[in-house]
C-alpha positions in Angstrom: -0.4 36.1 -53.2 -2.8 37.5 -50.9 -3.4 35.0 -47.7 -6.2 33.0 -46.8 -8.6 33.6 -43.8 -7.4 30.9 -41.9 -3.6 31.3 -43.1 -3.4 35.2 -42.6 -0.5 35.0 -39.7 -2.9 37.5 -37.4 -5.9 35.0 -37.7 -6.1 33.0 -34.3 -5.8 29.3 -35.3 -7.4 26.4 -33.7 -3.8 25.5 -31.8 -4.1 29.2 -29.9 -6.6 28.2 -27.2 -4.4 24.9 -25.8 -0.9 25.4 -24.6 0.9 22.5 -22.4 -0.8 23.9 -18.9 -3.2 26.4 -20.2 -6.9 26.1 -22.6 -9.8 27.5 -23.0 -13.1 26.6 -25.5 -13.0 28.2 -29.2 -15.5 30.7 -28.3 -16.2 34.2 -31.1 -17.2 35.8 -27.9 -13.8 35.9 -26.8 -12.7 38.9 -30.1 -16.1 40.6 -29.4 -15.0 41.3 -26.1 -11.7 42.6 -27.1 -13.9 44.8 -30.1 -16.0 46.1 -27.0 -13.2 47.3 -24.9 -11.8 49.0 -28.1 -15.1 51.2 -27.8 -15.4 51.1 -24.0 -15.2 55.1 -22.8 -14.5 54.0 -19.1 -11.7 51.7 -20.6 -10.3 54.3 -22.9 -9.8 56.9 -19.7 -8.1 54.1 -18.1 -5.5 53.7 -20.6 -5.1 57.5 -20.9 -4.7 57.8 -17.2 -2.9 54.9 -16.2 -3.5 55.2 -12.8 -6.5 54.3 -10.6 -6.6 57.6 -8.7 -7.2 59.9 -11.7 -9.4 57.4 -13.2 -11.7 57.6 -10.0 -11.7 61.1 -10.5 -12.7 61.6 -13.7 -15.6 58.7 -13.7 -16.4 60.3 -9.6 -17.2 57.4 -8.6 -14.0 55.2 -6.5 -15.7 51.7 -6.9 -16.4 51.9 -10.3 -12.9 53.0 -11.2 -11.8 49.8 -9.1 -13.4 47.9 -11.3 -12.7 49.3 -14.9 -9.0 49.5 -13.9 -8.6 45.7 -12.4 -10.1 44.6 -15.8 -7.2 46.4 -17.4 -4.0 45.9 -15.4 -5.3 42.4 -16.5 -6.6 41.9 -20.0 -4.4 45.0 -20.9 -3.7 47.5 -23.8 -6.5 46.9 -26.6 -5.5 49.4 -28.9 -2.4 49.3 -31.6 -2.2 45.4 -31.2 -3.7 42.8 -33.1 -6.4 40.3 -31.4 -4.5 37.1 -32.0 -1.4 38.8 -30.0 -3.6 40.2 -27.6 -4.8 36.8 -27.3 -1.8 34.7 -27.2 -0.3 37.7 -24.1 -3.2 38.0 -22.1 -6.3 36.6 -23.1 -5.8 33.1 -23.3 -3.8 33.1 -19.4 -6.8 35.0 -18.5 -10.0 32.9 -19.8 -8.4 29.9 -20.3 -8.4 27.0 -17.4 -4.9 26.4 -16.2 -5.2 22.3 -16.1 -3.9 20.1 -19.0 -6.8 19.6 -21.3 -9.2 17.1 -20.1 -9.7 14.5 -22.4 -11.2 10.5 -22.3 -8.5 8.0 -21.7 -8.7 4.3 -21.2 -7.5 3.7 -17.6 -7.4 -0.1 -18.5 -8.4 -3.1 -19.5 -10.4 -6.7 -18.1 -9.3 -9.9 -19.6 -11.6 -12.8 -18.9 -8.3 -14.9 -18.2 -6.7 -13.0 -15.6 -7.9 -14.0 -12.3 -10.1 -12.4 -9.6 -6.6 -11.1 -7.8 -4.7 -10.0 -11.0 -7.3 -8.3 -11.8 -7.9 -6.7 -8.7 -4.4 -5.7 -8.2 -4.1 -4.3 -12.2 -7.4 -2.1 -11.7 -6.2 -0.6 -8.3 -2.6 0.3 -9.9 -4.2 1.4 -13.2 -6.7 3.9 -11.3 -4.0 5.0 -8.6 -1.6 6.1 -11.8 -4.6 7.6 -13.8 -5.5 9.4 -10.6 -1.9 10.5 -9.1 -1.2 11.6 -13.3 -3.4 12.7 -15.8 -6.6 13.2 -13.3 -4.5 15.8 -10.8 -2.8 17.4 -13.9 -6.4 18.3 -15.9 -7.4 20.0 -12.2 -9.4 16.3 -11.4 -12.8 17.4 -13.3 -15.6 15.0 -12.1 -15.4 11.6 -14.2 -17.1 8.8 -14.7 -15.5 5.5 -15.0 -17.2 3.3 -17.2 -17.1 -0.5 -18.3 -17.1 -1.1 -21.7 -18.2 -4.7 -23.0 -16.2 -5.5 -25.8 -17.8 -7.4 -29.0 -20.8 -5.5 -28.9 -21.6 -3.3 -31.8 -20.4 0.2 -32.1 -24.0 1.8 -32.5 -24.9 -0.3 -28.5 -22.2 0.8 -27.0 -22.6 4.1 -27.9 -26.2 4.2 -27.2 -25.1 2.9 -23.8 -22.7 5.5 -23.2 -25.0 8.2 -24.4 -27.2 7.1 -21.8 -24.7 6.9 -19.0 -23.7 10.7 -19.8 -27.0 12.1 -19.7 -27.7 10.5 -16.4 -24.3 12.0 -15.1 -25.1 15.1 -16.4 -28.1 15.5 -13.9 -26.1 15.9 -11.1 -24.0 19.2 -10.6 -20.5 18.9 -12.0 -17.3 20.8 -10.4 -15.1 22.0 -13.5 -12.0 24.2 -12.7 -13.0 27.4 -13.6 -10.4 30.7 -15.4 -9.8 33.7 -14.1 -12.5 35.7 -16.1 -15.6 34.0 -17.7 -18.0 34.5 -20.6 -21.5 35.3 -19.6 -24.1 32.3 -19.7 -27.0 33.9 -21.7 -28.1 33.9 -25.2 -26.5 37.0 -26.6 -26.0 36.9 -30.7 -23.4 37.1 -33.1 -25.4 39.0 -35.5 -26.6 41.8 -32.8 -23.1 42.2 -31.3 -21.5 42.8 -34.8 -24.9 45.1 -35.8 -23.9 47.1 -32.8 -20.4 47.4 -33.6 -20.8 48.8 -37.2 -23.4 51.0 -36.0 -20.8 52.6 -33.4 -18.3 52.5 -36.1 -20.4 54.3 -38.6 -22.0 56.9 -36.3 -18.5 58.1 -35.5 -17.2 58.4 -39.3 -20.9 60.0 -39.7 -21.9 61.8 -36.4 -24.5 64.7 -38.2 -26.1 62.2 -40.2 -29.7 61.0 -39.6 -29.9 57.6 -37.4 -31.8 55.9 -39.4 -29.3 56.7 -42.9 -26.4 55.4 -40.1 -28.9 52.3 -39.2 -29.3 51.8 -43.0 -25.4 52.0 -43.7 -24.9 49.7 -40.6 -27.3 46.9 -41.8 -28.7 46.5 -38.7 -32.0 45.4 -39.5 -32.7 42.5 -41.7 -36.5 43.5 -42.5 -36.0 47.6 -43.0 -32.9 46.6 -45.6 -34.4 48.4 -48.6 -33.7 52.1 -47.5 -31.0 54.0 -49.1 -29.0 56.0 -46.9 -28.0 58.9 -49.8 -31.8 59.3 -50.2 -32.4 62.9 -50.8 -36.3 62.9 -50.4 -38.0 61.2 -47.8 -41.1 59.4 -49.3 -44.0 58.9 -47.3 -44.0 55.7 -48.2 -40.8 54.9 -45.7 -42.1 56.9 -43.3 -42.4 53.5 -41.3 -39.1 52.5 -42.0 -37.3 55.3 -41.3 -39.3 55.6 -37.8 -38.5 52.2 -36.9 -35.2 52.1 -37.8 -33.9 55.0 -35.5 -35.9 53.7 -33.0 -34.3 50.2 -33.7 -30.6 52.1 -33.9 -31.5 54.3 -30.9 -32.0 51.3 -28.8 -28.6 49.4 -30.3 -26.6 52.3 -29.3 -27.7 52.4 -25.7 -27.2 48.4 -25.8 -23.5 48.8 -26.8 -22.6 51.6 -24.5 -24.0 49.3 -21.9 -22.3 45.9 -22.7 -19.0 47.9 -23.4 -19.1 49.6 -20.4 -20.0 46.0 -18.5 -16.7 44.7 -20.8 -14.4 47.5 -18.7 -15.5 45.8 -15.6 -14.7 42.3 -16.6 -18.1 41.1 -17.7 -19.2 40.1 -21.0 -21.6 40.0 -22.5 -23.9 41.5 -20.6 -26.6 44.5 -20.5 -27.2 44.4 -16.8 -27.8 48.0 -15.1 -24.6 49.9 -14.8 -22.9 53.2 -14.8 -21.5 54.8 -17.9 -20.1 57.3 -19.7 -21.5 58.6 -23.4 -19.6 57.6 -26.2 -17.8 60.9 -27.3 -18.1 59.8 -31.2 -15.2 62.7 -32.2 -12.6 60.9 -30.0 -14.2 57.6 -30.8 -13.5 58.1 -34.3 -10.0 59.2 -34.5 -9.0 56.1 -32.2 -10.8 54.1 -34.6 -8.5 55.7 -37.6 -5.4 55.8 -35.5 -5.7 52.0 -34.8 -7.2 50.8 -38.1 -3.9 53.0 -39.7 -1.8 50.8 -37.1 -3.1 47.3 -38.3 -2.7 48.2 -41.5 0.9 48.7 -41.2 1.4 45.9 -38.8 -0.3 43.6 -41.2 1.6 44.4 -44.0 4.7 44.1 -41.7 3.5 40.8 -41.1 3.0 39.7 -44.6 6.6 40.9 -46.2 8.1 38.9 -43.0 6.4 35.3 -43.8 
């Protein structure tokens, strides 16, 4: 019997992103970078060179090379290892918070028959063990502590509490921070994947026309009625076939960019920097040498459970 998506034993489960002193947030972001350092060519020297010297001569440029080769002594070997192991290594040490996971506690509670000095003398030990304990041990995030009323209904106090956040909210909040983190901006799921099959498929098909590569690639959802084994070209896709190697031209230089950003530890991102051209004839036999490896592993994997 063929395994599930989330049972396959190389699918990252929920549990992989908390260990006892170590989480991060569930974040997709986290697999497209390690899919964009597959692709990177500045990361690819570096793991053919495997030393920082060489690399700075081959990319000429010595503060560039610094860069590309911190980001992998640390997140490491992409190639010939699956993502959930890669993860489990290196990733999740890496962009994960090393705190306990902060969560809401109750500290303790008010009873209307203990007196003014009981319950003075309860509060002050209940707050000094939260503090000294589980505060210090989830890297003491900023908190509010908050009275909650018992015997109202469910729906006011959590009207009132919804309140309360949003006013804490306005002011800046300290939160310990990982080692390497995910860019801020509004970067998509769909485009990052587009990209990613296009680069896949221009390798496997490096003479063929962009926009029969863009077409194979799905990387447009309005120019999605072309077919790439089209012998003739009708004038009446003319358009299409324009815009969609302009569209794929584009994508290209947007993936060489973020991948090259990924070698330098930041993701995702298409901020100005220095690359190399994807060599797609190298590009693709890594591609087959690795998707040959998973193959194997996976199967390894599956006659093992």
């Amino acid at each position: 019997m063929q395994p599930t998506k989330n049972t396959a034993p190389w699918k990252l489960k929920g549990q992989d992103f908390s260990k006892k002193k170590v989480h991060a947030a569930q974040d997709w972001r986290f697999q497209m970078l390690f899919e964009y350092l597959r692709i990177s060519p500045s990361y690819a020297l570096a793991h053919t060179l495997k030393n920082e010297v060489a690399l700075a001569e081959a990319l000429g440029d010595a503060a560039w090379a610094a860069r590309v080769w911190k980001t992998y002594t640390d997140i490491g070997n992409v190639h010939e290892v699956l993502y959930r192991d890669w993860w489990l290594r290196n990733g999740l040490k890496l962009f994960g918070v090393h705190t306990a996971k902060p969560k809401s506690e109750k500290i303790t509670r008010l009873s209307h028959e203990a007196s003014d000095e009981g319950l003075s003398e309860q509060s002050v030990q209940s707050i000094t063990a939260y503090l000294n304990g589980n505060f210090k041990q989830q890297g003491a995030p900023d908190s509010v502590l908050v009275s909650i009323p018992l015997g109202q209904k469910r729906m006011t106090i959590m009207r009132q509490l919804r309140k309360l956040l949003d006013e804490a909210n306005l002011e800046p909040i300290y939160q310990p921070q990982a080692t390497y983190m995910l860019e801020n901006n509004k970067m998509r799921y769909r485009r990052l994947l587009a990209g990613l099959r296009l680069v896949y498929m221009r390798s496997a098909r490096p003479n063929d026309a962009l926009w029969r590569i863009a077409t194979r690639a799905k990387i447009s959802t309005t120019h999605n009625t072309l077919d790439p084994l089209a012998q003739r070209k009708e004038a009446k896709t003319a358009d299409a076939r324009r815009m969609l190697t302009i569209m794929a031209s584009r994508l290209l230089h947007d993936v060489l960019v973020m991948s090259e950003n990924a070698a330098q530890g930041i993701f995702p991102s298409l901020q100005a920097t220095s690359v190399i051209s994807f060599d797609y004839e190298t590009l693709a036999k890594r591609i087959k040498q690795n998707n040959q490896w998973e193959k194997t592993r996976k199967a390894e994997l599956l006659a093992s459970d």
